[in-house]
BASE-683779 format. One line per field, with one value per residue (C-alpha): x, y, z; residue number from 0. Coordinates in steps of 0.2 Angstrom, whole numbers, plus 5000, padded with zeros to 4 digits. Each point is the difference from the previous one (the first is absolute). Last residue first. Layout:
N
xx	X, ...
yy	Y, ...
zz	Z, ...
resi	NUM, ...
This chain:
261
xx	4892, 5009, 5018, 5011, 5018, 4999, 5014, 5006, 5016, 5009, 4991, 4980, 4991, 4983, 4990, 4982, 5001, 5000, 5018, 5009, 5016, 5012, 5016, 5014, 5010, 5020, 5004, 5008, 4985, 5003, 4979, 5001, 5016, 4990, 4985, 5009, 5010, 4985, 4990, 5014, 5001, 4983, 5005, 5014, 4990, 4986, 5013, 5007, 4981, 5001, 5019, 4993, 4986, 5012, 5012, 4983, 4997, 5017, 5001, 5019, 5006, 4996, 4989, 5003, 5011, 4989, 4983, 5003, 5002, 4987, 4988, 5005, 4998, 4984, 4995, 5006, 4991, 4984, 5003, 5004, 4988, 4992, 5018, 5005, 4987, 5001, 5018, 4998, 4986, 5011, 5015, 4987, 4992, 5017, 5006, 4983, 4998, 5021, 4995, 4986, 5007, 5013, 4988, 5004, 4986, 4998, 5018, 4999, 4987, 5006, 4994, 5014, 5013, 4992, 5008, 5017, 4998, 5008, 4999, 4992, 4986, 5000, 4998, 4985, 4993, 5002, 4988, 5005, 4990, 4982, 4993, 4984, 4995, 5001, 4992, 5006, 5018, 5009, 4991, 5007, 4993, 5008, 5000, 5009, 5000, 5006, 5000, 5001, 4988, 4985, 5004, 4994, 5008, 4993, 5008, 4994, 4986, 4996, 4985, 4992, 4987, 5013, 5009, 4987, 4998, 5015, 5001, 4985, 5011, 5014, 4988, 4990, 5018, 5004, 5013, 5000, 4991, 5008, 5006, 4982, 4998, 5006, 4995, 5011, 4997, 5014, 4998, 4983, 4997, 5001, 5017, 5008, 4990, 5004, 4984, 4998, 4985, 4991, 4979, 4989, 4986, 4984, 4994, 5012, 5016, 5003, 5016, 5000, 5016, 4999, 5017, 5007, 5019, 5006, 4989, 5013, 4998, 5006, 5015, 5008, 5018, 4998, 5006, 4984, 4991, 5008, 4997, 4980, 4999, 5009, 4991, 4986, 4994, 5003, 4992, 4986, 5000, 5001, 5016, 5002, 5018, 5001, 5016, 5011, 4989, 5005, 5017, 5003, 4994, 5012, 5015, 4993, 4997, 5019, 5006, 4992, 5004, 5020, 4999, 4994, 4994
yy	4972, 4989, 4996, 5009, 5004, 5013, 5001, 5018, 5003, 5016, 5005, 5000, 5009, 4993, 5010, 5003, 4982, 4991, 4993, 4984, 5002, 5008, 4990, 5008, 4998, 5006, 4999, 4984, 4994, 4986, 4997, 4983, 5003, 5018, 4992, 4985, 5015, 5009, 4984, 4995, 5015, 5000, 4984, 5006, 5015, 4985, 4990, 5015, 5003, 4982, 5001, 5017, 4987, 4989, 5011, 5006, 4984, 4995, 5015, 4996, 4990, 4982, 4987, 4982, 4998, 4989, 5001, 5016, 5007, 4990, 5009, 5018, 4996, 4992, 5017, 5012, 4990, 5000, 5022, 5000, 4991, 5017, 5005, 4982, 4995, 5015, 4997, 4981, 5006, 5015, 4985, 4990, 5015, 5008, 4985, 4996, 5019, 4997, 4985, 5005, 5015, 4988, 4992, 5000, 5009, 5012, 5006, 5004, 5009, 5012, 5001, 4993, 5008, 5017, 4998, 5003, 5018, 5002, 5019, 5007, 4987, 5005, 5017, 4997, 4988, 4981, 4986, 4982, 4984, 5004, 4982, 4994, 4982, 4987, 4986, 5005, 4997, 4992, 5011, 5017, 5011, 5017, 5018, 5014, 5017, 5016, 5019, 5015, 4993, 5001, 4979, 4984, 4986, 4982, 4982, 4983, 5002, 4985, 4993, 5018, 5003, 5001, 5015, 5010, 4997, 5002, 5018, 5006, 4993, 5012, 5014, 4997, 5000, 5017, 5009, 5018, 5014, 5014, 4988, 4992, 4980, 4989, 4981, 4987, 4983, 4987, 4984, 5003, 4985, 5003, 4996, 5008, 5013, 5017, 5006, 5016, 5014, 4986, 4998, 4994, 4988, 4993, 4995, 4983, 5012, 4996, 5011, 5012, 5006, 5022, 5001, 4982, 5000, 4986, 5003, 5015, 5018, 5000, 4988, 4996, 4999, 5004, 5017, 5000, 4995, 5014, 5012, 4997, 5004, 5015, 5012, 4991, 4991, 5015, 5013, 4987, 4997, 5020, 5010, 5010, 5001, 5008, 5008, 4990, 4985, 5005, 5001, 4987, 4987, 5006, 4998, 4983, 4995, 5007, 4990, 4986, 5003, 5002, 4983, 4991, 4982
zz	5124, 4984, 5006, 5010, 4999, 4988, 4991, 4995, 4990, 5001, 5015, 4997, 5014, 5007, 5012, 4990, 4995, 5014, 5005, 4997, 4999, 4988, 4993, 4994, 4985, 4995, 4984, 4991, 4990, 4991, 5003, 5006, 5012, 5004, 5005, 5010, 5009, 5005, 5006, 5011, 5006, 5008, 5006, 5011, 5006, 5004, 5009, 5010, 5007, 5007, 5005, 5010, 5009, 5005, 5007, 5010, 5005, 5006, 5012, 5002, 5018, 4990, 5005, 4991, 4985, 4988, 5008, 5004, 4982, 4991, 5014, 4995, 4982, 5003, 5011, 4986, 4987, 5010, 5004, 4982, 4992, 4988, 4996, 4997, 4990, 4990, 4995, 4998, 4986, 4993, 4997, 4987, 4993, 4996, 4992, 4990, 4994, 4993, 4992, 4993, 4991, 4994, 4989, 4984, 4994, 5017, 4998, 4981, 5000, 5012, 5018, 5011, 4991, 5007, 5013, 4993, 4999, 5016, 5006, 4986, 5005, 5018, 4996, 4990, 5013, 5004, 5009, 4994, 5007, 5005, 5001, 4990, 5007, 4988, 5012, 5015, 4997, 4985, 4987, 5008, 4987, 4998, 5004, 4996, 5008, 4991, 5005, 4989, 4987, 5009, 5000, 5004, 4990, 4999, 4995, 4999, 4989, 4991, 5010, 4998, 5014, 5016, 4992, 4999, 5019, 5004, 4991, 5011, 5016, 4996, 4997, 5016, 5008, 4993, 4988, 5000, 4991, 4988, 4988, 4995, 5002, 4988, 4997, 4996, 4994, 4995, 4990, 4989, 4987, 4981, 4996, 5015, 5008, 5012, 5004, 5005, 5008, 5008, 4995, 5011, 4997, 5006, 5019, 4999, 4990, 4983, 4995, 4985, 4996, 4999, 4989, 4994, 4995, 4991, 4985, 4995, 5002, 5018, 4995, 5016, 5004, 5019, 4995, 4987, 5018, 5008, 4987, 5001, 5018, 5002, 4986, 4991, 5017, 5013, 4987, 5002, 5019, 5003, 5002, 5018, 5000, 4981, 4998, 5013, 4995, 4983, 5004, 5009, 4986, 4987, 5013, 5004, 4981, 4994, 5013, 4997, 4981, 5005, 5007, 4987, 5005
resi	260, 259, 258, 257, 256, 255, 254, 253, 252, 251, 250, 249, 248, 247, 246, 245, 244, 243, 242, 241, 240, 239, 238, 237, 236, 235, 234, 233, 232, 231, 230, 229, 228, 227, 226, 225, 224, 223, 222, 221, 220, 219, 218, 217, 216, 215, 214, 213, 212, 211, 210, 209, 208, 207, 206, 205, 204, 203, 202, 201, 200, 199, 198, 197, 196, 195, 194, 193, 192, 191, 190, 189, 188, 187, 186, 185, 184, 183, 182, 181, 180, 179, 178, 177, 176, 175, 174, 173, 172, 171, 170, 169, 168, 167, 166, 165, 164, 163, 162, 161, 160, 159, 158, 157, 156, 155, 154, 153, 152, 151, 150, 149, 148, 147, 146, 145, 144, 143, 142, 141, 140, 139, 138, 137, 136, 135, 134, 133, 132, 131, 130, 129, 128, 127, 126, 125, 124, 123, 122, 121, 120, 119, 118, 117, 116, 115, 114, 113, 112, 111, 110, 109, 108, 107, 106, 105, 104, 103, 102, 101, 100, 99, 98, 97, 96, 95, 94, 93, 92, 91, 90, 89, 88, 87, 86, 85, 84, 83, 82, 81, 80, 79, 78, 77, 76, 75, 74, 73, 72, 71, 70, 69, 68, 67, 66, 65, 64, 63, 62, 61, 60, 59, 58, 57, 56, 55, 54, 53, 52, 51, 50, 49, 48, 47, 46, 45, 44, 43, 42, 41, 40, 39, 38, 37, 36, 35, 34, 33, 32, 31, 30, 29, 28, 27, 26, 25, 24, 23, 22, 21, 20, 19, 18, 17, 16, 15, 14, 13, 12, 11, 10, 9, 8, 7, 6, 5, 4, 3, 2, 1, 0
């Protein structure tokens, strides 16, 4: 991927939300939106690129603002939302649901075109639950443009997009059951380590439960540097954890450690 045209895309990008901070969903579409996906390597005047796909929904239908097809089928949604507003919950949980009606669709971006989050279905856990895996903004993007890897046409045919969602699902699902176990993890840590030594002078349980919280920085890691070995990416990541909405903030990379709320 051209790293001179993501730059030239960001800096474009900045200055009309400089010029224009309130912009509407449709100016947002045509001006932000649009160029991404042609960054992405997409033909919008092609029969790749679907505006306004009807979706089958149990009272009717809806429509999504993209779909991304292969052949004939749909492969990524992704739906826009003005610039001037923010990215919500309701939102993220609106494109799930799309998402849930296409068999084919494993992949959805929301965006207002200054901020990104990419879901996924995790189809080896609850049943092809849709996960939130990459969450990145402009600034992010000038930062470490390989991210952008995971959504090219070429990823998601041969399948490295996958393997990445499956990686980071597989290490996000021991993180969250530690964080929402740590008192019981900390005790059966706390216990193992008797049984084996006897009573120490330390306060064991609290060692115990700092190894806990050290295990899921450890893991968190872990899922940043098996992004970056898939990706070939040798900038720095960060990981970003799970937080509503309205308080998250993207560092280079943000993984949201969570999965469907």
């Amino acid at each position: 991927m051209d790293r001179d045209e993501i730059d030239e895309y960001v800096k474009r990008c900045r200055q009309l939300l400089e010029s224009s901070p309130q912009m509407d969903e449709e100016n947002t579409k045509v001006k932000l939106v649009q160029p991404f996906l042609e960054l992405l390597g997409r033909d919008l005047y092609s029969t790749e690129v679907a505006l306004e796909y009807t979706i089958p929904m149990a009272s009717g239908s809806t429509h999504v603002d993209y779909a991304l097809l292969v052949g004939d089928s749909p492969v990524v949604f992704v739906e826009a939302k003005p610039a001037r507003s923010t990215l919500t919950d309701n939102e993220v949980q609106q494109l799930r649901s799309y998402m849930r009606q296409e068999l084919d669709v494993d992949w959805g971006i929301l965006t207002n075109g200054k901020s990104f989050e990419v879901l996924t279905k995790n189809r080896h856990q609850n049943g092809g639950e849709e996960v939130s895996v990459v969450q990145f903004d402009l600034n992010d993007l000038a930062e470490n443009p390989d991210v952008l890897e995971l959504l090219t046409k070429g990823s998601i045919r041969s399948g490295k997009s996958d393997e990445i969602a499956e990686q980071v699902a597989q290490t996000n699902r021991a993180i969250r059951h530690l964080q929402e176990n740590e008192d019981s993890v900390t005790e059966s840590v706390t216990e193992a380590v008797e049984s084996e030594v006897g009573e120490l002078t330390i306060d064991l349980e609290e060692q115990s439960r700092e190894f806990v919280q050290s295990l899921v920085s450890v893991l968190q890691e872990s899922v940043i540097s098996s992004v970056r070995s898939l990706l070939g990416s040798s900038k720095r990541l960060q990981t970003n954890k799970q937080k509503p909405a309205s308080q998250r903030k993207t560092a280079v990379l943000g993984l949201r450690t969570g999965g469907a709320t």
